[in-house]
C-alpha positions in Angstrom: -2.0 -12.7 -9.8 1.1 -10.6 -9.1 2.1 -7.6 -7.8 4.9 -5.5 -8.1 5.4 -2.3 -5.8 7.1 0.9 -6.7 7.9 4.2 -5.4 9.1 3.2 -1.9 12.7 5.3 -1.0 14.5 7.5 1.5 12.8 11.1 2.0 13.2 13.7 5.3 10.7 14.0 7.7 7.3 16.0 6.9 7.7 14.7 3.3 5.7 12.7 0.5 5.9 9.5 -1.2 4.2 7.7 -3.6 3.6 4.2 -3.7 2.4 2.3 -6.1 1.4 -1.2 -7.2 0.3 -3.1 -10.4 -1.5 -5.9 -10.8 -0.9 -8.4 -13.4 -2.3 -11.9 -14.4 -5.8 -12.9 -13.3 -6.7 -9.4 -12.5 -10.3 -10.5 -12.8 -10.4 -12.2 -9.6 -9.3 -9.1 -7.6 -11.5 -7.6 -4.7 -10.4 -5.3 -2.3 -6.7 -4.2 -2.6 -4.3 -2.4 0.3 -1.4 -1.9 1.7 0.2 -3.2 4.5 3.5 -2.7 6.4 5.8 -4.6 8.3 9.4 -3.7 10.6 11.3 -6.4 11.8 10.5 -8.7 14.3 6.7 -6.9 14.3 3.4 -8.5 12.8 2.5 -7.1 9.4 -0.4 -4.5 9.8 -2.4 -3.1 7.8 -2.3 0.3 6.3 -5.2 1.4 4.2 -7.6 -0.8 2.0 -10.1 0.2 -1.0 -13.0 -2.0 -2.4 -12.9 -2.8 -5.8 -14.9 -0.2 -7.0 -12.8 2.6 -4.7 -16.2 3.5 -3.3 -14.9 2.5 0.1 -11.5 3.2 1.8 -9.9 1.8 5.4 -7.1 3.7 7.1 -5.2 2.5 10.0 -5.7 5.4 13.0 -2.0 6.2 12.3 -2.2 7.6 8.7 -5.6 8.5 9.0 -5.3 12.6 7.3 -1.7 11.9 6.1 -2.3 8.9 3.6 -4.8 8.4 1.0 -5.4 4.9 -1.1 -6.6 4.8 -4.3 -6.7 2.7 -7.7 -7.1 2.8 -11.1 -9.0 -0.5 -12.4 -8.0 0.2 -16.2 -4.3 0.1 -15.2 -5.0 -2.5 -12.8 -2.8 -0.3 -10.1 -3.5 0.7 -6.5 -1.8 3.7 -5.4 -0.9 5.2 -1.5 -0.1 8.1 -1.2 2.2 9.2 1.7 2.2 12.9 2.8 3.4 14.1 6.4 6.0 11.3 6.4 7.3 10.6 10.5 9.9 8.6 11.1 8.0 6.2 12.3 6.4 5.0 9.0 9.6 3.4 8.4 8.9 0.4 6.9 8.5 -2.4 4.3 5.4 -1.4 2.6 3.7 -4.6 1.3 0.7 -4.3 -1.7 -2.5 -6.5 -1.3 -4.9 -7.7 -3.7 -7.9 -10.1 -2.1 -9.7 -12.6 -4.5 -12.8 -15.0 -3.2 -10.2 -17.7 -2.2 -6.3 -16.4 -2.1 -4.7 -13.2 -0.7 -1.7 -12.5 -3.1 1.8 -10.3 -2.0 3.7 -8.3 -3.7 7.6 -8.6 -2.6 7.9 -5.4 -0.7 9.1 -2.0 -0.8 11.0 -0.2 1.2 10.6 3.4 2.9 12.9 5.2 5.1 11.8 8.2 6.3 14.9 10.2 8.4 14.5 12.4 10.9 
């Protein structure tokens, strides 16, 4: 499987972005997909999940009402979008698709967000 992030960029403070990810490959084996961040020298955390049938969603407590997840299983894609921006979502914004026995990456994309 493998993923490859778009959307990531610079934007002001109190603004939107739009993430997305698509999935290529064994697609088949995909579960639960998500998004996760990461700033230097800090653990990667997570940002919001979604089950594969997008029935169910998983927000960290710091996007919760600003970010929503979703995905489109025809297009294979998981989307985040990112509205209230703070400068303190600064950071490489990582995609994540979960199978039964691997947890695949995509490379990273980054989002500045100035204040």
């Amino acid at each position: 499987v493998q993923l490859v992030e778009s959307g990531g960029g610079l934007v002001q403070a109190g603004g939107s972005l739009r993430l997305s990810c698509a999935a290529s490959g064994n697609t088949f084996k995909i579960n639960a997909m998500g998004w996760y961040r990461q700033a230097p020298g800090k653990q990667r955390e997570l940002v919001a999940a979604i089950t594969s049938g997008g029935g169910s969603t998983n927000y960290a407590d710091s996007v919760k009402g600003r970010f929503t997840i979703s995905r489109d299983n025809a297009k294979n894609t998981v989307y985040l979008q990112m509205d209230s921006l703070k400068h303190e979502d600064t950071d490489v914004y990582y995609c994540s698709a979960e199978s039964e026995i691997f947890h695949y990456w995509g490379q990273g994309t980054q989002v500045t967000v100035s204040s």
